[in-house]
PDBQT receptor file of N, H, CA, C and O in Angstrom, charges set to zero:
ATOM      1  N   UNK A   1      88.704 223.451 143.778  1.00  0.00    +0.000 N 
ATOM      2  CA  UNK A   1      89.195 223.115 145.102  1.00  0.00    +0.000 C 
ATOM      3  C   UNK A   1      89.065 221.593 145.278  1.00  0.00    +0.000 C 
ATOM      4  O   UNK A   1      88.043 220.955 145.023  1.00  0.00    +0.000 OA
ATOM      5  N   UNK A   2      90.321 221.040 145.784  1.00  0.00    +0.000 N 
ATOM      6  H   UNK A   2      91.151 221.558 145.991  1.00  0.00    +0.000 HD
ATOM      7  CA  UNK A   2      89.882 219.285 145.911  1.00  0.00    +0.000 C 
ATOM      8  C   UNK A   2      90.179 219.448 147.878  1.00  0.00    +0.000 C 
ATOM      9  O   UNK A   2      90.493 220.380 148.617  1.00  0.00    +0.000 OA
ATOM     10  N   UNK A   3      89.836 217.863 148.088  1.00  0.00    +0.000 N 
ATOM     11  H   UNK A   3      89.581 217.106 147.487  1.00  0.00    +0.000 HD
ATOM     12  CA  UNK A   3      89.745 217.684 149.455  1.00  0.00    +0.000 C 
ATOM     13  C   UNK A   3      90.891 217.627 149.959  1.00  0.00    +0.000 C 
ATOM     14  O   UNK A   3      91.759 217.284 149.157  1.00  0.00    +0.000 OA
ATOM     15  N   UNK A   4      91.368 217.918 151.416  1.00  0.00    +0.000 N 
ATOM     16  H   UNK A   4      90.663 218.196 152.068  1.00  0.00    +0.000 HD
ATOM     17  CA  UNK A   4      92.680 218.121 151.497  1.00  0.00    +0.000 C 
ATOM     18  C   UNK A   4      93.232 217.050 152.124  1.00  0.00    +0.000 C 
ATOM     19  O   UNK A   4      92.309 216.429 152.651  1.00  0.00    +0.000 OA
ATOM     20  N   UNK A   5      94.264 216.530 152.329  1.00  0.00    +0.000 N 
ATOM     21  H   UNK A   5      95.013 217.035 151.901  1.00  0.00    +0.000 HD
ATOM     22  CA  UNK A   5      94.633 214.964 152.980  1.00  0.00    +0.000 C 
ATOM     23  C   UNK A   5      93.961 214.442 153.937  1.00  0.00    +0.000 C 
ATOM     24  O   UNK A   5      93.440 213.328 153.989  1.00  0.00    +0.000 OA
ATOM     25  N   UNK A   6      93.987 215.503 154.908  1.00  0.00    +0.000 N 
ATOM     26  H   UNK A   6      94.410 216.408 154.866  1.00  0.00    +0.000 HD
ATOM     27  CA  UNK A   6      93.604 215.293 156.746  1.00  0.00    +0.000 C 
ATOM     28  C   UNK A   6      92.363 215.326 156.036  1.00  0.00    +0.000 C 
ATOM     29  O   UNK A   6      91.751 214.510 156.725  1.00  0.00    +0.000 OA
ATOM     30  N   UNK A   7      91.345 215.770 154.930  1.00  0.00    +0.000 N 
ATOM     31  H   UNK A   7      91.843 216.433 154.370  1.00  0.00    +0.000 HD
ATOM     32  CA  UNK A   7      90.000 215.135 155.438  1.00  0.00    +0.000 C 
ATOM     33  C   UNK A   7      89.779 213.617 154.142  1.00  0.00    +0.000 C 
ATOM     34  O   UNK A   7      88.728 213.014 153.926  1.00  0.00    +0.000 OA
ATOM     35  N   UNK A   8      90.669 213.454 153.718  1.00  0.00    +0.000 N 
ATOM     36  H   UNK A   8      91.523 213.944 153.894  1.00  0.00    +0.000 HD
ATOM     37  CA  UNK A   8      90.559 211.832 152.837  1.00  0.00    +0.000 C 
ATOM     38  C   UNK A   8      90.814 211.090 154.097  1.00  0.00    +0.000 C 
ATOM     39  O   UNK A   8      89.997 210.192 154.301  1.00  0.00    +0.000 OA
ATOM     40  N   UNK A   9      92.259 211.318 155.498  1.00  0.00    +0.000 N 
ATOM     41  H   UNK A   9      92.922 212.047 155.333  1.00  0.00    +0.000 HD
ATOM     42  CA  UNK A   9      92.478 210.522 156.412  1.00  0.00    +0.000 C 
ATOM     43  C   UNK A   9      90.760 210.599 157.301  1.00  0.00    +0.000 C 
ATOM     44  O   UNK A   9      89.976 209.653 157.370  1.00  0.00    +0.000 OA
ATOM     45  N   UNK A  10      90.574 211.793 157.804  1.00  0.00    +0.000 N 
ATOM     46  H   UNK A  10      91.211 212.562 157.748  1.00  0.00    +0.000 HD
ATOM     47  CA  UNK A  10      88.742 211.664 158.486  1.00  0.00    +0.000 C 
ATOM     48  C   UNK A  10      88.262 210.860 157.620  1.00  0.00    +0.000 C 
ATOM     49  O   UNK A  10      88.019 209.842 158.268  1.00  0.00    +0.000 OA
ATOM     50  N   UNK A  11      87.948 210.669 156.453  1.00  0.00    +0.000 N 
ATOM     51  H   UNK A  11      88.146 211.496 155.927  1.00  0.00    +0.000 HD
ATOM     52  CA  UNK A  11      86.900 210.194 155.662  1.00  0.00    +0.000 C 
ATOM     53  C   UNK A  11      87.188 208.754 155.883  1.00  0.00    +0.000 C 
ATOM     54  O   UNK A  11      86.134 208.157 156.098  1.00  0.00    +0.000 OA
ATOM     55  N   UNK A  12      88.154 208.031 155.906  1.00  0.00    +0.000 N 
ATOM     56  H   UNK A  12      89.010 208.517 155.731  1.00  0.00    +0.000 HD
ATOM     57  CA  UNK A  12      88.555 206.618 155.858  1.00  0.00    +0.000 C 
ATOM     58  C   UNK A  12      88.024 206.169 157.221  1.00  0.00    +0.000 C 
ATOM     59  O   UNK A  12      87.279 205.197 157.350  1.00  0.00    +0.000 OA
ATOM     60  N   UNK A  13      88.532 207.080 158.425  1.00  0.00    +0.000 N 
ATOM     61  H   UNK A  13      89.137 207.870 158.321  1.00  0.00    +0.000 HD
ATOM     62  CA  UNK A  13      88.123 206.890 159.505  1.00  0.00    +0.000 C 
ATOM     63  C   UNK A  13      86.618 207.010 159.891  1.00  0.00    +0.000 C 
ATOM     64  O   UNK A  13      86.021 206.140 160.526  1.00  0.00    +0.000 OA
ATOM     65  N   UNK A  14      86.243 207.794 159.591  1.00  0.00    +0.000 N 
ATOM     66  H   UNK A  14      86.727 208.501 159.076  1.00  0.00    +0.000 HD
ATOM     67  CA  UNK A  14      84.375 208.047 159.880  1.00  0.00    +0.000 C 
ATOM     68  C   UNK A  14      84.169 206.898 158.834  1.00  0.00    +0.000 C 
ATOM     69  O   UNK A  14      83.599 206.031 159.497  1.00  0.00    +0.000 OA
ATOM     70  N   UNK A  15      84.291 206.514 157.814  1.00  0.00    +0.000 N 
ATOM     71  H   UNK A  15      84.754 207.218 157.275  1.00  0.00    +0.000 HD
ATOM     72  CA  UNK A  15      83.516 205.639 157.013  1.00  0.00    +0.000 C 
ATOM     73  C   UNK A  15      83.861 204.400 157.399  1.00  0.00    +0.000 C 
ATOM     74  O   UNK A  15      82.975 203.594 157.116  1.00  0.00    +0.000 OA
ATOM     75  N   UNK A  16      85.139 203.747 158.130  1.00  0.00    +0.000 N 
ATOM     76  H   UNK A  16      85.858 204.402 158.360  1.00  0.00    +0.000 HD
ATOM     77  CA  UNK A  16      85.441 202.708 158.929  1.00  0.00    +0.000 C 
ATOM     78  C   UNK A  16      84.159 202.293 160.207  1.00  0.00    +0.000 C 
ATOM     79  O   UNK A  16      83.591 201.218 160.400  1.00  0.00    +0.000 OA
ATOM     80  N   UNK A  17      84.000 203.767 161.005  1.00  0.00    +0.000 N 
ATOM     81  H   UNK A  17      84.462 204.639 160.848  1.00  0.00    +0.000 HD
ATOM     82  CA  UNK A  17      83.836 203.590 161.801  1.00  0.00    +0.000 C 
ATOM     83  C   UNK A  17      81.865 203.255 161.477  1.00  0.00    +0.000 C 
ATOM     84  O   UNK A  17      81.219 202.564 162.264  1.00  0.00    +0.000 OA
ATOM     85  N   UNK A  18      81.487 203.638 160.729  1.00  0.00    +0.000 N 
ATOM     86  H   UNK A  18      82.012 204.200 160.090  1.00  0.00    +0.000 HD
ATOM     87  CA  UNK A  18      80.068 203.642 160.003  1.00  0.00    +0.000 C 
ATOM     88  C   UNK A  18      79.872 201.694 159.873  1.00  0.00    +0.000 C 
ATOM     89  O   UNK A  18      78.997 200.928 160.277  1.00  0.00    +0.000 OA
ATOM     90  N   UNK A  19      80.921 201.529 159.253  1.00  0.00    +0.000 N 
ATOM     91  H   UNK A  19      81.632 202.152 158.925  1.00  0.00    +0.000 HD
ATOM     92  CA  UNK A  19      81.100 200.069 158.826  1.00  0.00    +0.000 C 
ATOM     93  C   UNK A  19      80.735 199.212 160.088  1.00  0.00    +0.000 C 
ATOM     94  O   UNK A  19      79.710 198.584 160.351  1.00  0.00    +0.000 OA
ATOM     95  N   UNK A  20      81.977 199.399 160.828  1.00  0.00    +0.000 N 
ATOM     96  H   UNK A  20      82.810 199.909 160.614  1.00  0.00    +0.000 HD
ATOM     97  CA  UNK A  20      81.896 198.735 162.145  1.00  0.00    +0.000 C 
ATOM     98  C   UNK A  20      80.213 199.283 162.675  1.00  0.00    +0.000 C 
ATOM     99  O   UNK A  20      79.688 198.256 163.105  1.00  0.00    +0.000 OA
ATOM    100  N   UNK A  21      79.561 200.040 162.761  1.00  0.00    +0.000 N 
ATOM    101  H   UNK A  21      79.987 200.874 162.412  1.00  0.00    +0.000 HD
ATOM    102  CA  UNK A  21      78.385 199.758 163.631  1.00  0.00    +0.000 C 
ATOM    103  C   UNK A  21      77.367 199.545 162.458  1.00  0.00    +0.000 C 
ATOM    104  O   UNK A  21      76.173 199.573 162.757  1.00  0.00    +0.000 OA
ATOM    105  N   UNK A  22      77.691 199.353 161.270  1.00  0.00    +0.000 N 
ATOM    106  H   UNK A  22      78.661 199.330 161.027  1.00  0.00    +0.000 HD
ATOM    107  CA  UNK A  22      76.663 198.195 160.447  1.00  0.00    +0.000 C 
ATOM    108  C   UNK A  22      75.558 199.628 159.598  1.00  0.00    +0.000 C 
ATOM    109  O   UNK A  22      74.380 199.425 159.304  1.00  0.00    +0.000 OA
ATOM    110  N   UNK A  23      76.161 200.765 159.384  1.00  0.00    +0.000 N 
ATOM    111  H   UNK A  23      77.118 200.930 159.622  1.00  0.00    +0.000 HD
ATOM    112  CA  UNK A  23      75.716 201.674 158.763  1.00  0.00    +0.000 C 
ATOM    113  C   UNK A  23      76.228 201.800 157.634  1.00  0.00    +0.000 C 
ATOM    114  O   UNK A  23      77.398 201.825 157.251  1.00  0.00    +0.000 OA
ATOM    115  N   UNK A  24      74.667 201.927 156.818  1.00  0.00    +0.000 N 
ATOM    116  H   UNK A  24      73.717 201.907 157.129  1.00  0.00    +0.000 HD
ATOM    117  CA  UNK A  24      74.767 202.167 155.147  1.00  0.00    +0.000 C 
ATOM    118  C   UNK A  24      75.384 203.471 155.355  1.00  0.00    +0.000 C 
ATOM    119  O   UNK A  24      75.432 203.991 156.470  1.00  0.00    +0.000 OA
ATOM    120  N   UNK A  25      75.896 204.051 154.218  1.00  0.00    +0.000 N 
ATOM    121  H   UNK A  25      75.857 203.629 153.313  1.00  0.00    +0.000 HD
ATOM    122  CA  UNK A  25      76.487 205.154 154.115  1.00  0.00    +0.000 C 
ATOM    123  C   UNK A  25      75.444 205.239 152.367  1.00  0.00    +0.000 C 
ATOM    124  O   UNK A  25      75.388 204.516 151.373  1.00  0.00    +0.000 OA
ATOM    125  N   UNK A  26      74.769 206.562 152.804  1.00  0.00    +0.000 N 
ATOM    126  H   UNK A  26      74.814 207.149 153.612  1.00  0.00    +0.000 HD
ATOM    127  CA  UNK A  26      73.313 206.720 151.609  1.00  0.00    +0.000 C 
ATOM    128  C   UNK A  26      74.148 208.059 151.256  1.00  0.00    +0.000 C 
ATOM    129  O   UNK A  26      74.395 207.551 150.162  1.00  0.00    +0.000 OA
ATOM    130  N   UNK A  27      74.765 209.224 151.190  1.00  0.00    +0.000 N 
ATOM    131  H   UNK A  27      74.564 209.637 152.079  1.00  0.00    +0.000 HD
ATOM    132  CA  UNK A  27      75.181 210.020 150.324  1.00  0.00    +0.000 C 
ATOM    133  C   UNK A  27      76.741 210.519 151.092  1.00  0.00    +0.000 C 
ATOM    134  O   UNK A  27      77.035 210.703 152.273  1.00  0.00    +0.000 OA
ATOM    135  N   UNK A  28      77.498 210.624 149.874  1.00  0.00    +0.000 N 
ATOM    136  H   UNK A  28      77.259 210.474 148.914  1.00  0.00    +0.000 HD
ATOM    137  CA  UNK A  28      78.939 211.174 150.392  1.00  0.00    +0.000 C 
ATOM    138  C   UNK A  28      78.892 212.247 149.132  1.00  0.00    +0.000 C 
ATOM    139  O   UNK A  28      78.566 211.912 147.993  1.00  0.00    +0.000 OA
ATOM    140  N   UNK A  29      79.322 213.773 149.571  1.00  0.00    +0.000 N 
ATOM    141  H   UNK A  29      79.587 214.045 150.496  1.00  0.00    +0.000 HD
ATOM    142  CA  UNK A  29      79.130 215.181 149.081  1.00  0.00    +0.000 C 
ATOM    143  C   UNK A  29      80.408 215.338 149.614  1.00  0.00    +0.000 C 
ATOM    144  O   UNK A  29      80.900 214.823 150.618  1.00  0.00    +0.000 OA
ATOM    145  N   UNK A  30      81.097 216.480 148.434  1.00  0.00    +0.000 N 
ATOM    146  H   UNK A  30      80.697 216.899 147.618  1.00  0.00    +0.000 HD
ATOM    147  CA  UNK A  30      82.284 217.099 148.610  1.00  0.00    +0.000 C 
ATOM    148  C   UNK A  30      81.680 218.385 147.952  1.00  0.00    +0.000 C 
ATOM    149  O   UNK A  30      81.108 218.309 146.864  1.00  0.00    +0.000 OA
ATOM    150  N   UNK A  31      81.782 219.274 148.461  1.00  0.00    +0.000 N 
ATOM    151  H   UNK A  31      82.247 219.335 149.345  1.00  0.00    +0.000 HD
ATOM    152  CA  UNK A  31      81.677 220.384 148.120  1.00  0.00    +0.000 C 
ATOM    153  C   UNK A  31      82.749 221.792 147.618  1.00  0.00    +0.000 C 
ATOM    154  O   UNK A  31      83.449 222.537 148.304  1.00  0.00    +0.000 OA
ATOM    155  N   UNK A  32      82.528 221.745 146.311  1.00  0.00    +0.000 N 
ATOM    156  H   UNK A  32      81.959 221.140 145.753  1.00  0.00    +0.000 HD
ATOM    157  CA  UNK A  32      84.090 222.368 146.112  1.00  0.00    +0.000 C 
ATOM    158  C   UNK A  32      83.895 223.901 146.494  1.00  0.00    +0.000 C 
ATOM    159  O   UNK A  32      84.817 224.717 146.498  1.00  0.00    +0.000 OA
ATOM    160  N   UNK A  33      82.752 224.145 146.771  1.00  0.00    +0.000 N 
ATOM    161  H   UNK A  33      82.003 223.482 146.768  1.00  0.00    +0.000 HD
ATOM    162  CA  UNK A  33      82.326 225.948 146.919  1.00  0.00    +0.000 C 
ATOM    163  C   UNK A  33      83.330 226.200 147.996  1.00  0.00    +0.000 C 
ATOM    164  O   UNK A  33      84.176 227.057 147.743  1.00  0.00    +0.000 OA
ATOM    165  N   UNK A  34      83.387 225.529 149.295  1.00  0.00    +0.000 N 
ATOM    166  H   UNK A  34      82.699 224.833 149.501  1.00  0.00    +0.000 HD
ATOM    167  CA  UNK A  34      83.529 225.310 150.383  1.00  0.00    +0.000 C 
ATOM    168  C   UNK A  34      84.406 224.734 150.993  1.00  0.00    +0.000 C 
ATOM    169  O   UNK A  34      85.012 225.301 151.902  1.00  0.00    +0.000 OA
ATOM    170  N   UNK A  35      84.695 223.322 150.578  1.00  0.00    +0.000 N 
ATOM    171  H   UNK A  35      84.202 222.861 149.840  1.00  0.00    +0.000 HD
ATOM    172  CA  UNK A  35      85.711 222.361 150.843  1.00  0.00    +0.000 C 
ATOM    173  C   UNK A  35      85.291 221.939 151.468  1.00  0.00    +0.000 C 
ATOM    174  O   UNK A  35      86.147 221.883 152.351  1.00  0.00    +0.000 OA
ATOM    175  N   UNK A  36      83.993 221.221 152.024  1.00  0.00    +0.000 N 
ATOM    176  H   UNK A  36      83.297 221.266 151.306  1.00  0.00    +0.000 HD
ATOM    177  CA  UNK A  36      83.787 220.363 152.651  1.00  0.00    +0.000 C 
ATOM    178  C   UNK A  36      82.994 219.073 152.718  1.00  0.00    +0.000 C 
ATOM    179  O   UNK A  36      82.055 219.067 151.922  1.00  0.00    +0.000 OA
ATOM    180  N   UNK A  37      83.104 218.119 153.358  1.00  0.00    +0.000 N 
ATOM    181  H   UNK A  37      83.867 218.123 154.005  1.00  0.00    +0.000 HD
ATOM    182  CA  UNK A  37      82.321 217.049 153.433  1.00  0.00    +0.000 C 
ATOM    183  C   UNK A  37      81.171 216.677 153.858  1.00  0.00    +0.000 C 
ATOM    184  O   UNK A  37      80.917 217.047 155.004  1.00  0.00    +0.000 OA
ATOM    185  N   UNK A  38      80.197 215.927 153.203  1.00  0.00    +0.000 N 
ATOM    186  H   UNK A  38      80.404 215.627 152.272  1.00  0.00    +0.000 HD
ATOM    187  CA  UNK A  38      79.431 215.685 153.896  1.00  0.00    +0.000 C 
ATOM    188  C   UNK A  38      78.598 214.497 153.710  1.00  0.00    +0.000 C 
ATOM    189  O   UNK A  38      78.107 214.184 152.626  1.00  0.00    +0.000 OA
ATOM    190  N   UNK A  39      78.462 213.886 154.729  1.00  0.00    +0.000 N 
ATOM    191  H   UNK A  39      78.860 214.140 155.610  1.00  0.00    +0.000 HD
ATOM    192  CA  UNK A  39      78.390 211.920 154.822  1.00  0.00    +0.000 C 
ATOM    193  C   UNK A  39      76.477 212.112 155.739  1.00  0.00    +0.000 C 
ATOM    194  O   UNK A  39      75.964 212.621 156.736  1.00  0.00    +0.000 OA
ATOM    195  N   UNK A  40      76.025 211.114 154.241  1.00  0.00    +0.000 N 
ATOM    196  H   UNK A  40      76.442 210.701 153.431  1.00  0.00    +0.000 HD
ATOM    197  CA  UNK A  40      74.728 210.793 154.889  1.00  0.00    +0.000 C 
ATOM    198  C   UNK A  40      74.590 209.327 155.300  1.00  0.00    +0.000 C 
ATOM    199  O   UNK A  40      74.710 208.430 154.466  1.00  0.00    +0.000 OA
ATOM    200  N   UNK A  41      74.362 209.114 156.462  1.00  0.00    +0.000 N 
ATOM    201  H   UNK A  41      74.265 209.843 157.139  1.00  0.00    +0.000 HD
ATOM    202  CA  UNK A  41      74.384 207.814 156.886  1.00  0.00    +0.000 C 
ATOM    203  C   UNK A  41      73.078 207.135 157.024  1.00  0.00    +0.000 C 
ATOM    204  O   UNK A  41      72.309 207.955 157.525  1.00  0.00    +0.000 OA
ATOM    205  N   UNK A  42      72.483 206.027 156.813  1.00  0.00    +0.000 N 
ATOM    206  H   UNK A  42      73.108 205.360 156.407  1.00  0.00    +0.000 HD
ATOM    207  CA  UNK A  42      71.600 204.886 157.540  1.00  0.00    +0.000 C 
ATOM    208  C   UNK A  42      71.480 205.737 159.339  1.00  0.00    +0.000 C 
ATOM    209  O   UNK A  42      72.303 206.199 160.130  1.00  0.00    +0.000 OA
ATOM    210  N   UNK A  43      69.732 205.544 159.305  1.00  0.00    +0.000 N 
ATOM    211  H   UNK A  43      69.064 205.168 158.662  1.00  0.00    +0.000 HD
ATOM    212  CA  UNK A  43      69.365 205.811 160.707  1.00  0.00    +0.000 C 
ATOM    213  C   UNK A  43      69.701 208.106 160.720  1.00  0.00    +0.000 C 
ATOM    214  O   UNK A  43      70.096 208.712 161.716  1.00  0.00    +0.000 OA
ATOM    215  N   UNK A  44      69.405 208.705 159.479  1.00  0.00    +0.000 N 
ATOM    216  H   UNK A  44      69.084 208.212 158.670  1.00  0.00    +0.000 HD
ATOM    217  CA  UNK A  44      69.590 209.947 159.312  1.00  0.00    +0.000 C 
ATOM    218  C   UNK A  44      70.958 210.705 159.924  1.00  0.00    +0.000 C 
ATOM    219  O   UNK A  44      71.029 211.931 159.835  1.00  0.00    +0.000 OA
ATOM    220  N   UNK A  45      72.116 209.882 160.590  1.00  0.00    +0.000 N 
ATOM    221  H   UNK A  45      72.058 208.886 160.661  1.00  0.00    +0.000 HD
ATOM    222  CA  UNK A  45      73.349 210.498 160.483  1.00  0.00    +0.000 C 
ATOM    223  C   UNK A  45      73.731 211.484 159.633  1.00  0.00    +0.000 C 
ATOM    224  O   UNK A  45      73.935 211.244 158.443  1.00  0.00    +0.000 OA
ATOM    225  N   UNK A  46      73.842 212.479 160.067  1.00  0.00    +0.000 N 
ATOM    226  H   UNK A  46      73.676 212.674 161.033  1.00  0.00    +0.000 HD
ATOM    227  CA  UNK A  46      74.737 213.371 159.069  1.00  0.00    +0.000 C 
ATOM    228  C   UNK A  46      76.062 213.909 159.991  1.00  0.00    +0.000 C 
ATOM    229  O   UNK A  46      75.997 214.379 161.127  1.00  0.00    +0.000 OA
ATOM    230  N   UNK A  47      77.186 213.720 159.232  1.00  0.00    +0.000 N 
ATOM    231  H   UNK A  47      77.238 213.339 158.309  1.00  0.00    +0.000 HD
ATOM    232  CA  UNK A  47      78.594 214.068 159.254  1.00  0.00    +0.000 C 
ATOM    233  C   UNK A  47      79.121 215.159 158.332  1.00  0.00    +0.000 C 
ATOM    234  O   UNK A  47      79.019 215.045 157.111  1.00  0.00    +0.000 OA
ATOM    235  N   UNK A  48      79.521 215.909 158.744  1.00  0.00    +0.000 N 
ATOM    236  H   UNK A  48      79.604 216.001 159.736  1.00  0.00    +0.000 HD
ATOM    237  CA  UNK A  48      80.549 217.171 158.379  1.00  0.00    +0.000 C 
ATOM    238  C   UNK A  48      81.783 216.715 158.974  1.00  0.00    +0.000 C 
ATOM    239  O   UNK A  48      82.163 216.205 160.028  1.00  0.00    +0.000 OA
ATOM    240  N   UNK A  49      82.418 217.241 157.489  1.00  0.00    +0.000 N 
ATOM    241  H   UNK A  49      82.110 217.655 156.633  1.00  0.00    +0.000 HD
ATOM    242  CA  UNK A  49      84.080 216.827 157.606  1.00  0.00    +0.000 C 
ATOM    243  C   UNK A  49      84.347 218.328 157.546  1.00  0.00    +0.000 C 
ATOM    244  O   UNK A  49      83.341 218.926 157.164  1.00  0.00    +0.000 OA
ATOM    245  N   UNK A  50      85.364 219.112 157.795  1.00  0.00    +0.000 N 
ATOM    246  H   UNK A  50      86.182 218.627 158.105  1.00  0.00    +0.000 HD
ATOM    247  CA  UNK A  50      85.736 221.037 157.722  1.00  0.00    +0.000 C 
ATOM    248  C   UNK A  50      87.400 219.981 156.935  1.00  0.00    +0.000 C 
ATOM    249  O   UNK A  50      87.958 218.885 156.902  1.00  0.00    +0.000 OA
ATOM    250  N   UNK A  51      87.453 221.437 156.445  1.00  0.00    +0.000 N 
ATOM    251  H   UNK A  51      86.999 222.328 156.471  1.00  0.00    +0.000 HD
ATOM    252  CA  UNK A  51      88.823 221.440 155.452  1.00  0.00    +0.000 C 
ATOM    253  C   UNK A  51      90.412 220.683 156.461  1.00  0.00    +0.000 C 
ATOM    254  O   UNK A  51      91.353 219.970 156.112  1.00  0.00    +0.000 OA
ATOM    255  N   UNK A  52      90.000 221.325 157.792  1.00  0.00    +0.000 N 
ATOM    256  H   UNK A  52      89.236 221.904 158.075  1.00  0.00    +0.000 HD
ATOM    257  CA  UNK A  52      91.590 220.523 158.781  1.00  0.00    +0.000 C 
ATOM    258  C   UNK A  52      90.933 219.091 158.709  1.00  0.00    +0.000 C 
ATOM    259  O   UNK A  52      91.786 218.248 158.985  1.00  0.00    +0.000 OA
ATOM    260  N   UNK A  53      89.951 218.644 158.488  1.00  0.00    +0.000 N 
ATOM    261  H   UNK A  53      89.258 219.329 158.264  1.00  0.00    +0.000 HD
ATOM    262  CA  UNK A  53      90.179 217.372 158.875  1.00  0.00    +0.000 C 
ATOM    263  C   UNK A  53      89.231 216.859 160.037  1.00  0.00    +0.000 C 
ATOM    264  O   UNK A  53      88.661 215.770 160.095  1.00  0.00    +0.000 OA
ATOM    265  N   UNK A  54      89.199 217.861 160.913  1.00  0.00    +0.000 N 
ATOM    266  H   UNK A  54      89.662 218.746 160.866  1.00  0.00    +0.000 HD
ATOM    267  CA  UNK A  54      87.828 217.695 162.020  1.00  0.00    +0.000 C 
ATOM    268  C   UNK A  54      86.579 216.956 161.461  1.00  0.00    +0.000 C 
ATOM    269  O   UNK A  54      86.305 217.044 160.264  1.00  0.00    +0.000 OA
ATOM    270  N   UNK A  55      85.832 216.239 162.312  1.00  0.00    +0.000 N 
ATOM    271  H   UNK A  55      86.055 216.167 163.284  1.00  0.00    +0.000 HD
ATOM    272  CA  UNK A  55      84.169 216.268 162.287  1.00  0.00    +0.000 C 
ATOM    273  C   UNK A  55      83.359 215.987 162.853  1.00  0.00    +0.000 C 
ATOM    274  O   UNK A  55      83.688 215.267 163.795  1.00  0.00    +0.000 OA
ATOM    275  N   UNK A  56      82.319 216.193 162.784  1.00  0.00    +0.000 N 
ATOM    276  H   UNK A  56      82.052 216.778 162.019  1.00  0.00    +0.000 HD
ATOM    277  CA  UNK A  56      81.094 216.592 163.833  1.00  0.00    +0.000 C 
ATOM    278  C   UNK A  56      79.837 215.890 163.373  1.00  0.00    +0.000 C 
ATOM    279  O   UNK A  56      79.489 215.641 162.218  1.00  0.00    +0.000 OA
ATOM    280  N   UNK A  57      79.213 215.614 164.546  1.00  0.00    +0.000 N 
ATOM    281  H   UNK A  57      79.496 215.815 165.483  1.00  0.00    +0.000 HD
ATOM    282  CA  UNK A  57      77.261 215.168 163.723  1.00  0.00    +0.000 C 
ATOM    283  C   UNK A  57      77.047 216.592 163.783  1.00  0.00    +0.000 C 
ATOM    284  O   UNK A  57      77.517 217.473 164.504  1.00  0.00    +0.000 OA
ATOM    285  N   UNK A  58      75.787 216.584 162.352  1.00  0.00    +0.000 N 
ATOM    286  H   UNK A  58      75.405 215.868 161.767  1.00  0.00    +0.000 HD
ATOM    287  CA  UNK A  58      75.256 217.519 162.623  1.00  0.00    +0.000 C 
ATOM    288  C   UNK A  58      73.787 217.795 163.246  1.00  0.00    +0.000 C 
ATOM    289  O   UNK A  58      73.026 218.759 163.165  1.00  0.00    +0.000 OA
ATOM    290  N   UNK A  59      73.701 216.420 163.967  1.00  0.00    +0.000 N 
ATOM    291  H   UNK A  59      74.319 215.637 164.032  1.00  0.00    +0.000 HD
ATOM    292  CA  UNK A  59      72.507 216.281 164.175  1.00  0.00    +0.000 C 
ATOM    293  C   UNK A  59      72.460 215.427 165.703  1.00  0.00    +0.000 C 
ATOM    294  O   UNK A  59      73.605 215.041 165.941  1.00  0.00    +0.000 OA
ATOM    295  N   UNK A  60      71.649 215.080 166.628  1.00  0.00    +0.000 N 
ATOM    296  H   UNK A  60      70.719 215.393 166.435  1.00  0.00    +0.000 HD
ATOM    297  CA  UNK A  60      71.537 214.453 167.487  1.00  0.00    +0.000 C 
ATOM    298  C   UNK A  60      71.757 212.722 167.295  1.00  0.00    +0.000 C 
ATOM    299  O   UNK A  60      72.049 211.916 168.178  1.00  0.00    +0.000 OA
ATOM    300  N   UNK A  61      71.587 212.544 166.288  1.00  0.00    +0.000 N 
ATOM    301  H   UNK A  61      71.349 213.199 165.571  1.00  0.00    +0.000 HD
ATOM    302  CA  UNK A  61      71.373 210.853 165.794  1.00  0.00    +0.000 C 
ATOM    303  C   UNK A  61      72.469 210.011 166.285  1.00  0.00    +0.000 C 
ATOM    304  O   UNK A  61      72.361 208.897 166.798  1.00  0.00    +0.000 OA
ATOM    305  N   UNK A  62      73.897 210.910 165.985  1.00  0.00    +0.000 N 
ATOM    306  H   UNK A  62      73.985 211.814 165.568  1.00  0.00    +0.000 HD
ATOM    307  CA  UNK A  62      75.190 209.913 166.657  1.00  0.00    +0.000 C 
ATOM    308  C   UNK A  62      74.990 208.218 166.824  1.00  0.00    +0.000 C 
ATOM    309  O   UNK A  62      74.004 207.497 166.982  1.00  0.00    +0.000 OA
ATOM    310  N   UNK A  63      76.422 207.981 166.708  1.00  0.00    +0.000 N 
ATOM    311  H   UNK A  63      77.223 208.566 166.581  1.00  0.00    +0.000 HD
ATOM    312  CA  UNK A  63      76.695 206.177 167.244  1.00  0.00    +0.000 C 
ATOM    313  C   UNK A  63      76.110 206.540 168.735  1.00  0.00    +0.000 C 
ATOM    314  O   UNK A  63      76.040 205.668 169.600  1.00  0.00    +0.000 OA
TER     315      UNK A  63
């Protein structure tokens, strides 16, 4: 299973947006079981990307 467009377009965008507020980006996971993403950020961010393209913290930490 590879990643599907709409989440390479999320990924450019969440990892833009990481940039702009001056966050390391410490692990990027694709998961082929599943199809999904998942972005470890500076300051314990974690991001889930889902297969449409959506994403979410999975955690309280947020920008």
């Amino acid at each position: 299973m590879l990643p599907t467009v709409e989440q390479g377009f999320t990924c450019i965008r969440v990892c833009q947006m990481l940039s702009n507020y001056y966050r390391n980006i410490l692990l990027f996971r694709f998961d082929s079981k599943t199809g999904t993403i998942y972005i470890l950020a500076q300051e314990n961010m974690e991001i889930f990307i889902s297969r449409d393209g959506n994403w979410r913290f999975l955690n309280e930490a947020g920008l």
